[in-house]
C-alpha positions in Angstrom: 32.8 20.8 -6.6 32.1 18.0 -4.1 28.4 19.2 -3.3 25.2 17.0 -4.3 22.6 18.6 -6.6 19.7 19.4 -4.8 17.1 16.6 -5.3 19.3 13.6 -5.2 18.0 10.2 -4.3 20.2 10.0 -0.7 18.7 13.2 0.0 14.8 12.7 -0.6 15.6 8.9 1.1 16.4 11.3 4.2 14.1 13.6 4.1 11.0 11.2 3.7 13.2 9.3 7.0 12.4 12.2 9.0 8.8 12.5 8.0 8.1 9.4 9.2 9.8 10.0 12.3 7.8 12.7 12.7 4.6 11.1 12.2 6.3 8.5 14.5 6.5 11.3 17.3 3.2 13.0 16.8 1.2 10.0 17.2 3.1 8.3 20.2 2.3 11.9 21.2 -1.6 11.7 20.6 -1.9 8.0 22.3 -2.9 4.8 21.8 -6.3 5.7 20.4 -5.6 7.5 17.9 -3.2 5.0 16.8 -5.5 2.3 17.0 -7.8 4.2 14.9 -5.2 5.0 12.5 -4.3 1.2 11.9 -7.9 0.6 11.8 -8.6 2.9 9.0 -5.3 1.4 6.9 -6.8 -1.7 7.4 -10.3 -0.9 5.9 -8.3 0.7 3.1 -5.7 -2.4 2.4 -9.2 -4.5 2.4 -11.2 -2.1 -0.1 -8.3 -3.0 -2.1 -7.9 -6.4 -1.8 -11.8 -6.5 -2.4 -11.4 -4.0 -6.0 -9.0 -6.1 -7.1 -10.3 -9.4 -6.5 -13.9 -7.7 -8.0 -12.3 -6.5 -11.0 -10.2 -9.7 -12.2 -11.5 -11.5 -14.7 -12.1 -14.8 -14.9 -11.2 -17.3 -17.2 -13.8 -18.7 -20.0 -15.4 -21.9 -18.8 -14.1 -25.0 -20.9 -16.5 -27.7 -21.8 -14.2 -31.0 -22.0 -17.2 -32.8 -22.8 -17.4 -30.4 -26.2 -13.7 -31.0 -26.6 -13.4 -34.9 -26.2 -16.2 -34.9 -29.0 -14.3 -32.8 -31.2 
């Protein structure tokens, strides 16, 4: 049999392309403010996670050359 299985990577690759076609439609549909407010709320999300992760990094242990040179 030539048929795909159900599942298949081409497959989900064109279903997800026709979500966001839809999503593409429906807010070209709604109008410029509500896409401006959509970008606006990405963008507070992309920086809350810009911020966690700079937050959360740890830093490195302070050296003391002068402790070192002595040594």
């Amino acid at each position: 049999m030539s048929c795909r299985r159900y599942g298949s990577k081409p497959t989900l690759a064109f279903w997800m392309l026709i979500a966001l076609v839809d999503a593409a439609v429906l807010a070209a549909a709604a109008g410029a403010a509500v896409m401006i407010s959509i970008l606006a709320a990405l963008a507070l999300v992309a920086g809350g996670v810009v911020a966690a992760r700079t937050l959360t990094r740890r830093s490195l242990p302070a050296t003391n050359a002068v402790a070192r040179r002595r040594a």
